[in-house]
C-alpha positions as CSV (number, residue, x, y, z in Angstrom):
1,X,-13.7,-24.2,3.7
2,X,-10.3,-24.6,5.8
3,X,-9.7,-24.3,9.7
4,X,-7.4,-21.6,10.5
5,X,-6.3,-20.2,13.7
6,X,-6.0,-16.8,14.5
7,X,-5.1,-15.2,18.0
8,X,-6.3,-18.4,19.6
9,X,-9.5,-18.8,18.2
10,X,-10.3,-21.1,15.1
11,X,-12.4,-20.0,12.0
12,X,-13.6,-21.3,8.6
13,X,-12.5,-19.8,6.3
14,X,-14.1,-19.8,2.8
15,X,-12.0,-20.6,-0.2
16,X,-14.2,-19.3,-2.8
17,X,-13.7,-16.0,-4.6
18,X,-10.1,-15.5,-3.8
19,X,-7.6,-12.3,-4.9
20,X,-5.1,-14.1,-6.6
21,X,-1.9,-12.1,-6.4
22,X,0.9,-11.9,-8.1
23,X,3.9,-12.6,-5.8
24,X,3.0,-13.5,-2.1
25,X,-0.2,-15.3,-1.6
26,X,-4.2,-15.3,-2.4
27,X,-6.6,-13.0,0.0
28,X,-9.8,-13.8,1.1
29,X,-12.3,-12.0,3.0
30,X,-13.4,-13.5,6.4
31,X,-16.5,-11.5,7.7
32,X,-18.5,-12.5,11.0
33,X,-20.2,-10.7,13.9
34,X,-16.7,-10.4,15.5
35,X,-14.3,-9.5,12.5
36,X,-14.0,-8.2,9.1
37,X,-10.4,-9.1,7.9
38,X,-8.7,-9.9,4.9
39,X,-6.8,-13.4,5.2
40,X,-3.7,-14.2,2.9
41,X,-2.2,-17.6,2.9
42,X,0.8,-17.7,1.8
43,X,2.1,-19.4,-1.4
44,X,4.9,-21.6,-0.7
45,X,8.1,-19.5,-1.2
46,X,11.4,-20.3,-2.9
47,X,13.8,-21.8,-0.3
48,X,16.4,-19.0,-1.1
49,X,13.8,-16.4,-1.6
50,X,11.9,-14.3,1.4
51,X,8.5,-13.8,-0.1
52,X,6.6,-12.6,3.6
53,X,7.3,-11.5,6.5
54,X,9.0,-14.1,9.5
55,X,7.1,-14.3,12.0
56,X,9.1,-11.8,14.6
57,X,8.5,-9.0,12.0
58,X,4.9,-10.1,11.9
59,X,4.9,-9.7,15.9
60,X,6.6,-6.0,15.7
61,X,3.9,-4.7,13.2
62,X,1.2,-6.2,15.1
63,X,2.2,-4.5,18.0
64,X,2.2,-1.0,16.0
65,X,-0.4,-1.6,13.4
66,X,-2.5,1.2,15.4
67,X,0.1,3.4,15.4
68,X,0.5,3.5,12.2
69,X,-2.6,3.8,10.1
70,X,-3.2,4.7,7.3
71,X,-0.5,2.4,6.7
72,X,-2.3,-1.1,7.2
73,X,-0.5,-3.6,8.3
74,X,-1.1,-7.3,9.6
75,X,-2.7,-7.9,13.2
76,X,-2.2,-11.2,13.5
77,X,-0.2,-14.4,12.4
78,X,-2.2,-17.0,10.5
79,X,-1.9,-20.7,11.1
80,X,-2.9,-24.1,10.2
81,X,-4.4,-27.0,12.1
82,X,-0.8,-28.5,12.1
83,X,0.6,-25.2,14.2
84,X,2.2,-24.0,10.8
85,X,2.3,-20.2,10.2
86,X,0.4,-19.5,6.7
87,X,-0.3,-16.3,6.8
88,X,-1.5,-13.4,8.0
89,X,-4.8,-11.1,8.8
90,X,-5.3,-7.1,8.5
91,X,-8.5,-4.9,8.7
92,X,-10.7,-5.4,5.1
93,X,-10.6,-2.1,2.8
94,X,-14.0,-1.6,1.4
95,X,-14.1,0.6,-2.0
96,X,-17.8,1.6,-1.8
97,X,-17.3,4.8,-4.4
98,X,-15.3,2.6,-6.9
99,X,-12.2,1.2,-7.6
100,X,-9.4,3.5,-6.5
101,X,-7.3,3.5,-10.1
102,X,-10.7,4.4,-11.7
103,X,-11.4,7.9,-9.2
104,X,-8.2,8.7,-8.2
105,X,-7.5,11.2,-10.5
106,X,-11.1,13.3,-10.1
107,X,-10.5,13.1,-6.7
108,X,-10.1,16.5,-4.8
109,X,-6.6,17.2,-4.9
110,X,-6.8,18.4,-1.1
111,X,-7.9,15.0,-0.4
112,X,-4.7,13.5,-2.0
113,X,-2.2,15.6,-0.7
114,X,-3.4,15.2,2.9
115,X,-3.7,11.5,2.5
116,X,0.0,11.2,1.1
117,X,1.0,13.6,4.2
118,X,-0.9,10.8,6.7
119,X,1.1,8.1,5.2
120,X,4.6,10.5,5.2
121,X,3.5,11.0,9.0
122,X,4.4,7.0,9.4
123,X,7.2,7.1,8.6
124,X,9.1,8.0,12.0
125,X,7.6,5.0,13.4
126,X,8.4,2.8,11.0
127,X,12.0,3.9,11.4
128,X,11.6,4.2,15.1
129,X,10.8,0.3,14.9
130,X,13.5,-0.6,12.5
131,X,10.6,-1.6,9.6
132,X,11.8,-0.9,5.9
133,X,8.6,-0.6,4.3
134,X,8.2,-2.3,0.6
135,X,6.1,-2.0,-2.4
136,X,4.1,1.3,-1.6
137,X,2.5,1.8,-4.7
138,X,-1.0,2.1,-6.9
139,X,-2.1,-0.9,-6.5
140,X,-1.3,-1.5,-3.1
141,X,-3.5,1.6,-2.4
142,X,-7.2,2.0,-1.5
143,X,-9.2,4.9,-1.0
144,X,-12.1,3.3,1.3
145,X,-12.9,2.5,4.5
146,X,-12.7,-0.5,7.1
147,X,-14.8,-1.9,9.7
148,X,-12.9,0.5,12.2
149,X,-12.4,3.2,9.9
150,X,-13.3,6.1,8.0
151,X,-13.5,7.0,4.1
152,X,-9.8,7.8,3.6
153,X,-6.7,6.6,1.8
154,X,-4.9,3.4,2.7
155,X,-2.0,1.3,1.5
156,X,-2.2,-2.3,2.3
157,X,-0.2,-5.0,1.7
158,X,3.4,-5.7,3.9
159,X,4.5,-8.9,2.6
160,X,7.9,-7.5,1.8
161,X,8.3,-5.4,4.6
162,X,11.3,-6.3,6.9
163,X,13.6,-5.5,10.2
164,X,16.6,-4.4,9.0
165,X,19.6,-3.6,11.3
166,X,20.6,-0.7,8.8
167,X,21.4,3.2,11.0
168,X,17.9,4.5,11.6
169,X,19.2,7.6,9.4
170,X,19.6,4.8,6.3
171,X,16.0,3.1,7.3
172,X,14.3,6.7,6.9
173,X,15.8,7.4,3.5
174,X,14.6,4.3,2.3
175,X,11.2,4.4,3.6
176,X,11.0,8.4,2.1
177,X,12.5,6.6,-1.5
178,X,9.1,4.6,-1.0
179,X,6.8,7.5,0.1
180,X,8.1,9.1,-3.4
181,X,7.7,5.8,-5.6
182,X,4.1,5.6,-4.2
183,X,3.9,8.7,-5.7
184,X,5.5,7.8,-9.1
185,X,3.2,5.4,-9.8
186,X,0.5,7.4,-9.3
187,X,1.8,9.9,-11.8
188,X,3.1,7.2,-14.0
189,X,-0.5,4.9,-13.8
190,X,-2.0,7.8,-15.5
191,X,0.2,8.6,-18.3
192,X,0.6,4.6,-19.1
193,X,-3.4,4.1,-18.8
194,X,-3.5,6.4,-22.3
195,X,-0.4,5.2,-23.5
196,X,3.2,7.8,-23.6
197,X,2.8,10.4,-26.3
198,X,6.6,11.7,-26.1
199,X,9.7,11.1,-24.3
200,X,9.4,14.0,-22.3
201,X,6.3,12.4,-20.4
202,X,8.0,9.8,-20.0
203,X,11.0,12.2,-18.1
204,X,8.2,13.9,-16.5
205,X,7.0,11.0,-14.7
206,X,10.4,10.2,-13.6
207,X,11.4,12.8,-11.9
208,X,9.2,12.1,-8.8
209,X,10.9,8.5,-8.6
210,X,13.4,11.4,-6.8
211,X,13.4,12.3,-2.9
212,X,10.9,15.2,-1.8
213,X,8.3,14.1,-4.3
214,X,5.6,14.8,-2.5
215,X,7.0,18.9,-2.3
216,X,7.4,18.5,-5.8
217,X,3.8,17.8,-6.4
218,X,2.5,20.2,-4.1
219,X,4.2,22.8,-5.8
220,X,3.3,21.9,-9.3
221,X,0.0,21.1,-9.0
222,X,-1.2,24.1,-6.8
223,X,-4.6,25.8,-8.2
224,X,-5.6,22.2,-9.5
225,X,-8.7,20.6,-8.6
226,X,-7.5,17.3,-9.2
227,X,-4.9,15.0,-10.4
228,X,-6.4,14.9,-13.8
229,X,-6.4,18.3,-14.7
230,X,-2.9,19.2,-13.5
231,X,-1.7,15.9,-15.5
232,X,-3.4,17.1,-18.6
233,X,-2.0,20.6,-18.2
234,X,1.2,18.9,-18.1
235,X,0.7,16.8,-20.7
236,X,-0.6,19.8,-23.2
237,X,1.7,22.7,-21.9
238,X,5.4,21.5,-21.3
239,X,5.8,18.0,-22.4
240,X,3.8,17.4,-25.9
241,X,6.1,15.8,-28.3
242,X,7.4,19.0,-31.1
């Protein structure tokens, strides 16, 4: 167990059963009659490296975490019983039908496309608040729910976002260049789970590393129940290997 404080108050927090990760810092799930969070602590970063956010980022996306879910993003500031930031706490994402990489692709294809529009509708506030998002991806999504929250799609994670003094118009692009490579890897996760049969699946995927990715999907997988069966169409119609 370790003492950590959080908004004030002081909890235990168990050590067992940890998500290791692979860049920023191990998660752990702190669950009592009051809240239902997951806890990172930090790894100790590189001196010239910035591996999470400072802690005047972590205030501005504490103040707008409401505003903009699905995006989740951290509440609250974590510290030790020194007084020495550690971390950080956002709202646990439960995955009560499965793990998301495993029914993602037999999901209702309405259901994706209006969860990718939810997280598009961020955006503005993000850019509003002068936040580059970071690392919107697969495995920084989760379709589940939280204690607060209903079954839905979520992405997770912000220990790379930052406050950038970029032009607002420069902040948006980049945040819509992560909208479409959240979308690339979900395209790409699927063609690299059963291994690339040609080169042109391999250009296939690529092409929604490219801006308006989302239209692009919209457009080519209309009549499609699901993800799976417009990426096997795809796969058997246009971009087999002759």
């Amino acid at each position: 167990m370790k003492n950590i404080w959080i908004n004030h108050k002081m909890y235990e927090l168990p050590l067992g059963n940890g998500e290791k990760g692979n860049s920023s810092g191990i998660c752990y799930h702190l669950k009592n009659e009051d809240v239902d969070w997951a806890v990172k602590l930090y790894y100790e970063k590189p001196c010239d490296e910035k591996f999470y956010p400072t802690l005047g980022e972590l205030k501005v996306l504490g103040e707008i975490h409401e505003q903009v879910i699905p995006v989740i993003v951290s509440e609250y500031p974590v510290f030790d019983s020194g007084g020495d930031y550690i971390g950080c706490v956002a709202p646990f994402i439960y995955e009560p039908r499965g793990k998301t990489k495993e029914i993602l692709y037999q999901e209702p294809l309405e259901n994706v496309l209006n969860g990718l529009h939810k997280i598009q509708e961020t955006i503005p506030t993000f850019t509003k608040y002068k936040v580059v998002v970071n690392d919107w991806a697969i495995w920084n999504m989760k379709i589940g729910v939280t204690k607060n929250l209903e079954m839905g799609m979520y992405l997770f994670d912000d220990s790379f976002y930052e406050i950038s003094d970029a032009s607002s118009e420069t902040i948006e692009e980049w945040n819509q260049m992560e909208l479409s490579y959240l979308i690339f890897t979900m395209i790409e996760q699927y063609f690299a789970d059963v291994e690339y049969e040609s080169m042109t699946q391999k250009e296939f995927c690529s092409r929604f590393e490219e801006k308006n990715s989302l239209r692009l999907l919209e457009q080519e997988s209309r009549g499609y129940s699901n993800l799976e069966s417009y990426l096997e169409s795809a796969k058997e119609k246009n971009y087999r290997m002759n």
